[in-house]
C-alpha positions as CSV (number, residue, x, y, z in Angstrom):
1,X,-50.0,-29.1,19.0
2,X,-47.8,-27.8,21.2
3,X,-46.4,-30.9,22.8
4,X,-45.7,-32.1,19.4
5,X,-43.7,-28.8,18.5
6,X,-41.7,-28.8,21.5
7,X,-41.1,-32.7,21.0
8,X,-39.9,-31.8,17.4
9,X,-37.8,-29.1,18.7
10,X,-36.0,-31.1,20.7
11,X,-35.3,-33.9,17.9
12,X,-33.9,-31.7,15.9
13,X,-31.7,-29.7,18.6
14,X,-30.1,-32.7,19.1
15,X,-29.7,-33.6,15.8
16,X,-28.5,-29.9,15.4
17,X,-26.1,-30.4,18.0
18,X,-24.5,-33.7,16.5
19,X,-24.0,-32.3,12.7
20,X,-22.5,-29.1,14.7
21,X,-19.8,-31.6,16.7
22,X,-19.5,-33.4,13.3
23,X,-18.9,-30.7,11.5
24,X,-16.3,-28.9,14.0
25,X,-14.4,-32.1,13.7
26,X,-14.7,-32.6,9.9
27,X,-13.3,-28.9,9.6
28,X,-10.3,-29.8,11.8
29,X,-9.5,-32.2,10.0
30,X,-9.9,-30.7,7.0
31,X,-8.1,-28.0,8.3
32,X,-4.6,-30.2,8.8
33,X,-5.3,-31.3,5.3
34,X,-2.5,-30.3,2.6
35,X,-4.7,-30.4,-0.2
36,X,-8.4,-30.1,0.4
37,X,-9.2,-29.0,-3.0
38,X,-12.1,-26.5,-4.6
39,X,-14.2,-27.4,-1.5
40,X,-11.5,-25.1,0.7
41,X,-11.6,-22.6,-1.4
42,X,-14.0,-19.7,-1.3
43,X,-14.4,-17.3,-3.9
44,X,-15.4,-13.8,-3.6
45,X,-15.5,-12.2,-7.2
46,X,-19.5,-12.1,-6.6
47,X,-19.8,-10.6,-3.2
48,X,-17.3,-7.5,-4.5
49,X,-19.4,-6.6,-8.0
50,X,-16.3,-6.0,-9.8
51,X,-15.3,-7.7,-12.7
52,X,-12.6,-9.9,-13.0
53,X,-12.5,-9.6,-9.3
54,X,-12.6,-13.3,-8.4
55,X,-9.9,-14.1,-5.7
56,X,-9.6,-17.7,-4.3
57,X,-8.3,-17.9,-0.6
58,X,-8.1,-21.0,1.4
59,X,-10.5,-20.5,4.4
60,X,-9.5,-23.1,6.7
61,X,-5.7,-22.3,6.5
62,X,-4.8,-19.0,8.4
63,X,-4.3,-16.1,6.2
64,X,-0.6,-15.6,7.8
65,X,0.8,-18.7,6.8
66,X,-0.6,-18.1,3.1
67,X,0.9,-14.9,2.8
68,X,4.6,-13.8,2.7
69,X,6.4,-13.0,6.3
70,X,4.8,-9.4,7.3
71,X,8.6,-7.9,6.8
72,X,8.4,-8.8,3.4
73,X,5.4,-7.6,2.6
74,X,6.1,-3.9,4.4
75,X,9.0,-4.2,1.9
76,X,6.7,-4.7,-0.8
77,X,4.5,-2.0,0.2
78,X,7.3,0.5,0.9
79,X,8.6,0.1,-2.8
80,X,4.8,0.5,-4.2
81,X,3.6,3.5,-2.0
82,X,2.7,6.5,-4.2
83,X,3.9,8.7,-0.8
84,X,7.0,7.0,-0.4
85,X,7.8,7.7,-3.9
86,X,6.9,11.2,-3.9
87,X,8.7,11.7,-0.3
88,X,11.8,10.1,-2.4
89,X,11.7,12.9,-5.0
90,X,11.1,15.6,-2.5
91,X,14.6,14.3,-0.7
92,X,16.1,13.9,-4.2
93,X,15.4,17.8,-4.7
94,X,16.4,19.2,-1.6
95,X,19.9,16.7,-1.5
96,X,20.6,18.7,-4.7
97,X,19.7,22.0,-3.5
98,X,22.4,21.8,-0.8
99,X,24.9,20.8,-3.4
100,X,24.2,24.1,-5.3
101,X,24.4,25.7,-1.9
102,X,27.5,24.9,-1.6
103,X,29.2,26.1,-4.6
104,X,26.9,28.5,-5.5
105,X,29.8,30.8,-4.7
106,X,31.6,30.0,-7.7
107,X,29.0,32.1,-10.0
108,X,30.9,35.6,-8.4
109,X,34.6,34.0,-10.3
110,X,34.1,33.9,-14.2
111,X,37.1,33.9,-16.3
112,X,37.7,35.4,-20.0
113,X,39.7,34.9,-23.3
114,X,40.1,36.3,-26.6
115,X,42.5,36.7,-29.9
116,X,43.3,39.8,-32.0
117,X,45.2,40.6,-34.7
118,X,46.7,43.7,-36.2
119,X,50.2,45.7,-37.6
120,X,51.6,46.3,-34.2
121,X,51.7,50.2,-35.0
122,X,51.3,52.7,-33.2
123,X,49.9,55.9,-35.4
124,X,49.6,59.4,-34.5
125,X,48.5,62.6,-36.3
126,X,49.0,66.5,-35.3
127,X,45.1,66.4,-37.6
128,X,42.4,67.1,-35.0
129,X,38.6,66.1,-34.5
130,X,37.0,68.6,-33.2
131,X,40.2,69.3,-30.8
132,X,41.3,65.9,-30.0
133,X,44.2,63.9,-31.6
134,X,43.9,60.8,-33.7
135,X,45.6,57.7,-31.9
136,X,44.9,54.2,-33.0
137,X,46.8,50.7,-31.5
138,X,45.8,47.2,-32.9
139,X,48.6,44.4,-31.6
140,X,48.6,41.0,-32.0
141,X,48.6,38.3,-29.6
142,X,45.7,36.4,-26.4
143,X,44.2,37.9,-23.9
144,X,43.3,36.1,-21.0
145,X,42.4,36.7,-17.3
146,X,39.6,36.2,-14.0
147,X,37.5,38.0,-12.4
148,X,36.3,37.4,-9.2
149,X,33.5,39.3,-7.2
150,X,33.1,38.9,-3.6
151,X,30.0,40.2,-1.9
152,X,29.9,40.6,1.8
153,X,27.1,38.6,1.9
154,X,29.4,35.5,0.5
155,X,31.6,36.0,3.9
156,X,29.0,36.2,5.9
157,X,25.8,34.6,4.9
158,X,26.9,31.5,2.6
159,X,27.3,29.6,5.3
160,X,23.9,30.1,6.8
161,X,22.8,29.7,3.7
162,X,24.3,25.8,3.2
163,X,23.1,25.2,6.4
164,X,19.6,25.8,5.8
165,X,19.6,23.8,2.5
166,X,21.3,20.8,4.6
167,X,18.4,21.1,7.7
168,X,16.2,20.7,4.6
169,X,17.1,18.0,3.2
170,X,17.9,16.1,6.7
171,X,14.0,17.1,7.4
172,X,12.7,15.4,4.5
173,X,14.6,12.4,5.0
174,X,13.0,12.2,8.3
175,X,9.8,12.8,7.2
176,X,10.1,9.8,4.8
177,X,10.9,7.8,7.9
178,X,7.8,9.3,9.6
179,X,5.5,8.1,6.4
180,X,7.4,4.6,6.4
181,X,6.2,4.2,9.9
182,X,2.7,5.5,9.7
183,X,2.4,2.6,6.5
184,X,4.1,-0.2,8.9
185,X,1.4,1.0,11.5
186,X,-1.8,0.7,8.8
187,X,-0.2,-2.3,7.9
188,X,-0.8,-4.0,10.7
189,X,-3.9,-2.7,11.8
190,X,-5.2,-4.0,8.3
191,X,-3.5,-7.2,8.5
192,X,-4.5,-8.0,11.7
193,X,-8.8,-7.3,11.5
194,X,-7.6,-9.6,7.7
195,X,-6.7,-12.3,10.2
196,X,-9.7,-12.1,12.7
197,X,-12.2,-11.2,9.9
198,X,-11.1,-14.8,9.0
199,X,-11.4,-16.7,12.0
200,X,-15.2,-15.1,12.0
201,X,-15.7,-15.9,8.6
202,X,-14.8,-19.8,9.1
203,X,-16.7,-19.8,12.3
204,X,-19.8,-18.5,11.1
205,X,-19.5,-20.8,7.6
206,X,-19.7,-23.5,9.8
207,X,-22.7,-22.3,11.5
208,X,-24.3,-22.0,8.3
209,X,-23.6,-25.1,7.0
210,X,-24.7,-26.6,10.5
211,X,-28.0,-24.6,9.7
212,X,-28.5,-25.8,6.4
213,X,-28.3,-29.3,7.7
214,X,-31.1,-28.9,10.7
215,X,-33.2,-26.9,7.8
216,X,-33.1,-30.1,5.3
217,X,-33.7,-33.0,8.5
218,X,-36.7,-30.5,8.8
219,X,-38.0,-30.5,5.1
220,X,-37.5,-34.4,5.5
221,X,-39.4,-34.5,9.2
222,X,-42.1,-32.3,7.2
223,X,-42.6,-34.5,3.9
224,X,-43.4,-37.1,7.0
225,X,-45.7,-35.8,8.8
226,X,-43.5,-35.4,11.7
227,X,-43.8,-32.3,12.1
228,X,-45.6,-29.0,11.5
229,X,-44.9,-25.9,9.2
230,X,-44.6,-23.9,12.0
231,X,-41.7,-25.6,13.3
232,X,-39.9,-25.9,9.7
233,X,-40.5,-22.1,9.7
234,X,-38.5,-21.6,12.6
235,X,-35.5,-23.2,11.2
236,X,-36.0,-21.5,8.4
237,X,-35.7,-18.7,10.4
238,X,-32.3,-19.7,11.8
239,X,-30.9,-20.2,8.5
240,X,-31.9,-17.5,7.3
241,X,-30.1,-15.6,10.2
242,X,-26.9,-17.9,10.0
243,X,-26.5,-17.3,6.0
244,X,-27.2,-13.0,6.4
245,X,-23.9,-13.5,9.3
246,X,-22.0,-15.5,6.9
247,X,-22.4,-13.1,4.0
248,X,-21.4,-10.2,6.3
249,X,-18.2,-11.6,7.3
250,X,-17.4,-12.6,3.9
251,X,-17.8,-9.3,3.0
252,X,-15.9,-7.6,5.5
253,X,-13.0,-10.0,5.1
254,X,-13.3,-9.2,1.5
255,X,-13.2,-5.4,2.6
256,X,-9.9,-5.9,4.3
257,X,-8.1,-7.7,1.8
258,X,-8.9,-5.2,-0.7
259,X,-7.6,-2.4,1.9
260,X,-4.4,-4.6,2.6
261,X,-4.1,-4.8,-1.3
262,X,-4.3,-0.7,-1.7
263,X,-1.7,-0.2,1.2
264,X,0.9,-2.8,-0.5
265,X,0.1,-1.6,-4.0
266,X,-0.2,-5.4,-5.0
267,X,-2.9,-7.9,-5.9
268,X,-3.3,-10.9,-3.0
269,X,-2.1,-13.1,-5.3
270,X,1.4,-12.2,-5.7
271,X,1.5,-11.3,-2.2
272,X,1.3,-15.4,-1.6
273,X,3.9,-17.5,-0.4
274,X,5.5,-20.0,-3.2
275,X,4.6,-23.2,-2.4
């Protein structure tokens, strides 16, 4: 029993290591391959339980060269960002509160105008009101003129005043800045575990197909007679274990492209380079 085992188990580790070399060099050649077709593409719509969630990304062709240049896309993601935005409006603001600074001097100068009309006479009465006399002019013509008001605390506190407003508005400009580079910096940190969530996710495919292989030469050995159930159970067992890795990387590439899409505010798919 258990020479027969061990014998089986070393068929098939040889077998398992010839479809593993076959099918490292079928994937690199596949991999130089301009058009490999549905078979290179791996769709992940299931694993994420969304709907209409079904993205189609060429495994065996790095995710850099199927995106745009990473400058390109920073752009994308700076014009997109909710923060950005709302850091643009807060500079907006505060650039125009230092323009009212600046003039708000002008509210202490106001000017007047107005029209009357009349006989041009002048009248007066020895009659008395309660012991005053009667006078009474009307003339024609416009009246015009300014009047300007000048607090102390225009001389002396205006200019503190502008300066504040400008220290404001430099502050928030620099605090855009700031947010721009904290995004550039989660950019890359998402892009690059996207990359090597990739190279995991093509390394462990392989292994699971590898797997599959040794698990159907084992099914075949058993329909023989070749070979025991015990022995079929263990590469059950190694399939099993190949297939739970391969879904785990699938879903944590999955996981970072959906985080790479958040940060640019863009689906994957326009994110792609034009072929």
């Amino acid at each position: 029993m258990n020479s027969s085992f061990n014998k089986f188990q070393s068929i098939v580790f040889c077998r398992f290591n010839c479809l593993l070399l076959a099918g490292f060099l079928s994937f690199t050649v596949c991999q130089g391959q301009q058009n490999r077709g549905a078979r290179g593409l791996v769709s992940f719509g299931a694993a994420s339980g969304l709907a209409e969630d079904t993205l189609y990304l060429d495994i065996n062709q790095d995710i850099a060269v199927q995106l745009l240049p990473f400058d390109e896309i920073v752009k994308v993601a700076v014009a997109h960002s909710p923060f950005i935005k709302y850091q643009n409006e807060v500079v907006n603001g505060l650039d125009a509160a230092h323009s009212v600074a600046k003039v708000q001097i002008l509210q202490n100068l106001s000017g007047f105008a107005n029209y009357s009309t009349g006989d041009q006479s002048i009248i007066g009465t020895s009659n008395r009101i309660q012991g005053q006399d009667v006078l009474g002019q009307v003339a024609n013509g416009y009246r015009v003129g300014v009047d300007l008001r000048l607090p102390i605390y225009e001389l002396f506190g205006r200019k503190h005043q502008i300066r504040i407003a400008q220290s404001n508005y430099k502050a928030a400009v620099l605090q855009k800045e700031t947010i721009e580079l904290q995004l550039r910096r989660d950019l890359i940190a998402v892009y690059q575990d996207m990359i090597t969530a990739q190279q995991l996710l093509k390394i462990r495919l392989m292994d699971e197909q590898a797997s599959l292989t040794a698990l159907r030469v084992a099914e075949a050995e058993l329909q023989k007679g070749t070979v025991t159930a015990d022995a079929v159970s263990v590469i059950t067992s190694r399939y099993v274990q190949a297939k739970t890795s391969s879904e785990q990387s699938k879903g944590d590439f999955l996981k970072n492209v959906h985080y790479f899409e958040a940060l640019t505010g863009s689906p994957i798919q326009r994110l792609k380079r034009n072929n």
